[in-house]
C-alpha positions in Angstrom: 61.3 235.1 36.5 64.7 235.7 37.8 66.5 233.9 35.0 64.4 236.4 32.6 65.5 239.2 34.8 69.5 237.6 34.6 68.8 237.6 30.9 68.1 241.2 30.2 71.1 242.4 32.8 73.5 239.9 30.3 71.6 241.7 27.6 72.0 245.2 29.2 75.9 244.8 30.3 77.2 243.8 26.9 74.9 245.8 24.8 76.6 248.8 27.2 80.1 247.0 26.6 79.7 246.7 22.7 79.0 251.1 23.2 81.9 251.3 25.0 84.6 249.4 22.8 83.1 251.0 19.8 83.4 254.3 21.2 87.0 253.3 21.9 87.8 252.1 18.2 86.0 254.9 16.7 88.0 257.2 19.1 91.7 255.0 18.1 90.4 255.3 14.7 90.6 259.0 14.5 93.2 259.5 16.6 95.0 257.2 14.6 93.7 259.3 11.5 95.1 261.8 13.1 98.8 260.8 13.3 99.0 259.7 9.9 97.4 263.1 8.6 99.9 264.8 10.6 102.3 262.8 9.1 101.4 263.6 5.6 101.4 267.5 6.2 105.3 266.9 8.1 106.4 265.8 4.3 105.2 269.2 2.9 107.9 271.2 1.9 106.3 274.4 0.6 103.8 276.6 2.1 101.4 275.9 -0.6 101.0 272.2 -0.1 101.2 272.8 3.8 98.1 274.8 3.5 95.9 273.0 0.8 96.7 270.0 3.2 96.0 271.5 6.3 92.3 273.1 5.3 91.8 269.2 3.3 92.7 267.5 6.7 90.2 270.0 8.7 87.7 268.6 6.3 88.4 265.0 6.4 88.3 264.9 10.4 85.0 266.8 10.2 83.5 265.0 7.1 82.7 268.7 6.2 81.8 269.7 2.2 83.8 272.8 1.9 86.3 275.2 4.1 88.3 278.5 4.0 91.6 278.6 5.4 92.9 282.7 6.5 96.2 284.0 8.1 96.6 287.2 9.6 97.9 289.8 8.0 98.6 293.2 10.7 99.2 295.2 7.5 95.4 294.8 6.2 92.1 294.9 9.2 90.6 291.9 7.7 91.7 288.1 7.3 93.7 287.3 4.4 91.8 284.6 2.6 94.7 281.7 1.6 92.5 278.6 0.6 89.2 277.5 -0.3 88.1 274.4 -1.0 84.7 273.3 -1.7 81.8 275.0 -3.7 81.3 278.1 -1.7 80.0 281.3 -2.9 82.4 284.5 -3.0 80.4 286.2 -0.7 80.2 283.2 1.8 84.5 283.5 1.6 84.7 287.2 1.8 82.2 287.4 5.3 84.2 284.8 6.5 87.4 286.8 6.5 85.4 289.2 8.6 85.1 287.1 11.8 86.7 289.7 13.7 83.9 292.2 12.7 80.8 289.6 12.8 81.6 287.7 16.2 82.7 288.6 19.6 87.1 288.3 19.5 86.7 286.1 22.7 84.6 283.5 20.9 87.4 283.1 18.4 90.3 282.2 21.0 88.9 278.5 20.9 87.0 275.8 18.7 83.5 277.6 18.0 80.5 275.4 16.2 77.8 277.5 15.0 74.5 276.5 13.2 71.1 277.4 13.1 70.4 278.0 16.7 72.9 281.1 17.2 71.8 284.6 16.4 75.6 285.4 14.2 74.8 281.7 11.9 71.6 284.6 10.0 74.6 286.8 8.7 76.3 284.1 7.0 73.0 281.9 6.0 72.0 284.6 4.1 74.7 284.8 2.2 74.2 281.1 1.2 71.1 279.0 1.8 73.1 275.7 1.6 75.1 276.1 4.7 73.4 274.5 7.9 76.4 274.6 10.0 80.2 275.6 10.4 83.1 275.7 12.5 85.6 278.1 13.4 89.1 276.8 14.2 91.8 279.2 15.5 95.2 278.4 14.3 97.4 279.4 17.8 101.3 279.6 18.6 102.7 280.3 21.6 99.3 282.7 22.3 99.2 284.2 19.1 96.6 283.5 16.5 97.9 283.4 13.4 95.1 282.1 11.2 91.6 280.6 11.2 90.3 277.5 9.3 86.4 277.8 9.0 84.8 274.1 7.7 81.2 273.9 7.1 78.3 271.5 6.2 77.0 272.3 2.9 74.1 270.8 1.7 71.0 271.3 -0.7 67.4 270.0 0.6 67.9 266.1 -1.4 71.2 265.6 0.8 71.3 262.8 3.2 74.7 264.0 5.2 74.3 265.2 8.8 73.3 268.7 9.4 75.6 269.2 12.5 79.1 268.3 14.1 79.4 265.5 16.7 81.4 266.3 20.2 83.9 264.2 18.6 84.3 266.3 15.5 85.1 269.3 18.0 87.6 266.9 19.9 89.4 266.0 16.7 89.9 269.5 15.7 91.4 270.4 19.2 93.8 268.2 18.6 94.4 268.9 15.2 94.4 272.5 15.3 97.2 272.8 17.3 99.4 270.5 15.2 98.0 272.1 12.3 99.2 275.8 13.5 102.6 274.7 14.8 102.7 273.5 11.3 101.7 276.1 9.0 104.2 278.7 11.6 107.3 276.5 11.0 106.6 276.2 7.4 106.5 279.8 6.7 109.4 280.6 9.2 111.3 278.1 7.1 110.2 280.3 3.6 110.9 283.8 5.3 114.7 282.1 6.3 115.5 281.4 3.2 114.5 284.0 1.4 116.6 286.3 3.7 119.6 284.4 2.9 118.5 285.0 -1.1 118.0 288.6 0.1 121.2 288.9 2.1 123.4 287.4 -1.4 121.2 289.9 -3.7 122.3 292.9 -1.4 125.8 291.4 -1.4 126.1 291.2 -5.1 124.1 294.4 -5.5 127.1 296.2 -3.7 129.4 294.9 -5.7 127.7 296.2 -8.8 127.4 299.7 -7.1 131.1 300.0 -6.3 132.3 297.9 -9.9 130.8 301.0 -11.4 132.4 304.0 -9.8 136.1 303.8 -9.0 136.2 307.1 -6.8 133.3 305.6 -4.4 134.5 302.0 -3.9 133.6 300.9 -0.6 131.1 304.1 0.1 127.9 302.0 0.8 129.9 299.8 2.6 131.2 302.9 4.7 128.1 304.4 5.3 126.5 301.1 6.3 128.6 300.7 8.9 128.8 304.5 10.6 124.5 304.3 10.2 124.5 301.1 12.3 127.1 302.9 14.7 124.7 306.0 14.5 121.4 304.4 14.9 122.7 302.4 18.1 123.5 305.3 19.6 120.6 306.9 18.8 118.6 304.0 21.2 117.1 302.5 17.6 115.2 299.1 17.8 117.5 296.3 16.8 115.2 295.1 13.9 114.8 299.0 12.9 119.2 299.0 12.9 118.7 295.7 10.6 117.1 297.9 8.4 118.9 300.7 8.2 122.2 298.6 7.5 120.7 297.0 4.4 118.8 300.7 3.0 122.5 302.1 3.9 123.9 299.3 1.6 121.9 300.0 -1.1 121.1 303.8 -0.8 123.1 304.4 -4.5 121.6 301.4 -6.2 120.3 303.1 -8.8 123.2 304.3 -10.1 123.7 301.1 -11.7 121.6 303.0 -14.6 123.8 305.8 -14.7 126.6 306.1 -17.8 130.3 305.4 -16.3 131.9 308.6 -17.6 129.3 311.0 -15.5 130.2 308.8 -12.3 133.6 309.0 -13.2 133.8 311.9 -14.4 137.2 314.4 -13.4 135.3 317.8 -13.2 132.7 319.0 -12.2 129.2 318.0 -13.8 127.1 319.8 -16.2 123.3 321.1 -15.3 122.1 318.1 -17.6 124.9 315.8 -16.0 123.8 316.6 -12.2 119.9 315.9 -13.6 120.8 312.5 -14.5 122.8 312.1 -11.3 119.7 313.3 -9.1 117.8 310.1 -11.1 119.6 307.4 -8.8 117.0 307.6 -5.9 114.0 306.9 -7.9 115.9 304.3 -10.5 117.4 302.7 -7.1 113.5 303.0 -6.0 112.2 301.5 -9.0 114.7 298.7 -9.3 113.6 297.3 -5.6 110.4 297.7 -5.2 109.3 294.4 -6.8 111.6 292.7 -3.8 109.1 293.8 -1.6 111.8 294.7 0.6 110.7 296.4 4.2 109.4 299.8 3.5 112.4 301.5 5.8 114.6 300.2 3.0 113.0 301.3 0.0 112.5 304.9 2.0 116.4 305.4 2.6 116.9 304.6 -1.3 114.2 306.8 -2.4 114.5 309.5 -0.2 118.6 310.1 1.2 118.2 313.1 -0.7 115.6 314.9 0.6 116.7 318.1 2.6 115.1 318.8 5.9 114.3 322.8 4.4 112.4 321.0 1.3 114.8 321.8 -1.3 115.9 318.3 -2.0 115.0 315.8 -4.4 113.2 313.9 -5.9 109.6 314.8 -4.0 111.2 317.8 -1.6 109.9 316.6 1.2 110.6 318.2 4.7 111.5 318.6 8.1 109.4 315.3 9.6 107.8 314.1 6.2 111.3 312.9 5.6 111.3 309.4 6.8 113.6 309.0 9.9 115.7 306.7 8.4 116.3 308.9 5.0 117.0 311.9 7.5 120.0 309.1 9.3 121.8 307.7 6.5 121.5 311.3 4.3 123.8 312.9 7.4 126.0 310.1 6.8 126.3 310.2 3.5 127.2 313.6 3.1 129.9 312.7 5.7 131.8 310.1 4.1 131.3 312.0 0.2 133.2 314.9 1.9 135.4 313.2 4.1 136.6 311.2 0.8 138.8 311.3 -2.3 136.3 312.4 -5.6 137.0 312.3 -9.0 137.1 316.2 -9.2 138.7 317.0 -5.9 140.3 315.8 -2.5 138.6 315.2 0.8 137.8 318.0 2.4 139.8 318.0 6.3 137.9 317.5 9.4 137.4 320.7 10.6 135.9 322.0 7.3 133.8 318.8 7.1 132.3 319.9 10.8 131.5 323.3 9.8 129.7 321.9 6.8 128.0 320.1 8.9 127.1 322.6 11.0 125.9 324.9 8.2 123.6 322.3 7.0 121.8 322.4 10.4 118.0 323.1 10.1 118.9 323.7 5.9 120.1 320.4 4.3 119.8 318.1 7.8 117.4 317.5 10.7 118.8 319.7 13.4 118.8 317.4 16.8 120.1 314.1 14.4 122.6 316.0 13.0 123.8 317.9 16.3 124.1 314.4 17.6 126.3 312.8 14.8 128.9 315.9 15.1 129.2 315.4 19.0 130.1 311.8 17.8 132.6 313.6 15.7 133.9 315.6 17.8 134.7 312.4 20.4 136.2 311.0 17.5 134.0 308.0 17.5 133.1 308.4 13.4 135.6 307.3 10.9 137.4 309.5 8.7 137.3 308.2 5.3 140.8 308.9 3.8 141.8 307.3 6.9 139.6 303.8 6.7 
């Protein structure tokens, strides 16, 4: 009896041992999965691959049938769907970009499985009778989400495949996830660098253009670039609004790049026809840039440093605070360096007349307070004087 009893503990202990090391492979098996996935999605060198591989390798770990991967987007109030992959219905993809809507916010700061049990899993069943489970994966760095992958269990009534995740499914993902997010954030940070260098040569060579073209304004936009920075600082402007307002400065005249060489250059004073085609440039200079999809601050300095605070400007007449603030800025400035330099058909005006059209422009042609503060920096003789730059 007691060698029976000996027998079955034998039995028992390595029947528990055999669990344990094939828990243990199982767990070095994905883990070692893991690192090589990682691996692959390290040799991606465009944000497209990095994101077909990252919503593939959510799938893989979780032997799930299809996924959606979506990245935040502040300027829109839902998800902004980037990947699918898998036979999913359109509706199934559009109600997932709604998580923020359909669940509670604080369920989607961590791994959440849902299936057939929770209350929210009707909304999305209904929308397709093949899903049977799914799990939401937030995509964090450094506290901010910036994304969710959603994988899910598809399956029609002849399929064999599990109907739910393990807990090692969810432990794979937490792991994953966070490599996954680090990732996808570098990868784009890498993309937004460079095309900021290829936007930083454009602007560069854009100038260049802009200047080439009129020999009486070589070196304006440069000019006026550098007072509006000088302006905007003391004004107590955000750094990354200053940014801005350098680069709209720098290309506020683009689009006279379509305007004939003898009205630019021309020695007298323009015709009614000639001035029309002059008043053109902000919406030619609009038109030319807006398929950059530069920031909108930029585009609004080129399209609107005409505008006059009393609504008698072009191209919309806009007024007084439908002006854009940074349109309001760089059109004081610009008015300062055109007077303060040498034009085809005359001389720059002198300081003192310069100030007094400044200040009979107040509340008229120019926002009152902005421009009361840009002649006190004149006055100090902190602005530069054109003819003398």
């Amino acid at each position: 009896m007691g060698s029976i009893l000996c027998k079955i503990t034998q039995e028992q202990e390595v029947a528990m041992l055999r669990e344990r090391i094939d828990k243990l492979e199982s767990k070095l098996r994905e883990q070692s999965f893991l690192v090589d996935m990682t691996n692959i999605l390290i040799k991606g060198h465009d944000l497209d691959t990095t994101i077909k591989s990252t919503l593939q390798l959510a799938m893989e770990i979780t032997h799930s049938e299809a996924g959606c991967l979506y990245i935040t987007d502040p300027s829109i109030s839902k998800l902004k769907t980037v990947e699918v992959n898998g036979c999913i219905s359109e509706k199934l993809v559009r109600a997932f970009s709604r998580l923020n809507e359909l669940m509670n916010t604080k369920e989607l700061n961590k791994i959440v499985e849902v299936d057939e049990k929770d209350e929210v899993f009707k909304k999305f069943a209904a929308l397709d009778k093949r899903l049977v489970a799914f799990i939401i994966i937030p995509l964090v760095v450094s506290y901010n989400t910036i994304g969710y992958a959603v994988v899910m269990h598809l399956h029609d009534e002849e399929d064999t495949h599990p109907n739910c995740y393990s807990p090692q499914d969810l432990t794979n993902l937490k792991i994953y996830s966070h490599q996954a997010a680090l990732l996808l954030d570098n990868t784009r940070v890498k993309i937004e660098q460079g095309k900021k260098e290829f936007y930083l040569k454009t602007i560069a060579s854009l100038v260049a253009a802009i200047d080439a073209k009129d020999i009486y304004t070589q070196n304006h936009s440069s000019r006026v670039a550098k007072t509006t920075v000088m302006f905007s600082k003391t004004l107590g402007l955000a750094e990354d609004m200053i940014e801005k307002m350098h680069y709209g400065a720098l290309l506020h005249d683009i689009g006279k790049i379509g305007i004939a060489d003898a009205i630019l250059n021309k020695p007298s004073f323009l015709t009614d026809d000639e001035f029309n085609l002059i008043k053109e440039h902000p919406l030619k200079g609009f038109r030319i840039l807006e398929p950059m999809e530069l920031e909108t601050e930029v585009l609004n300095i080129i399209k609107y440093h005409h505008e006059r605070y009393d609504g008698s400007g072009y191209p919309e007449g806009l007024q007084k605070q439908k002006i854009p603030l940074p349109a309001r800025i760089v059109s004081i400035v610009d008015a300062w360096d055109a007077m303060t330099s040498n034009r085809a058909y005359r001389k720059s005006l002198t300081r003192e007349q310069v100030l007094y059209e400044l200040k009979r422009g107040k509340g008229s042609q120019f926002d009152p307070y902005l421009v009361e503060e840009f002649i006190a920096l004149v006055e100090k003789n902190q602005v530069d004087f054109s003819s003398e730059s």
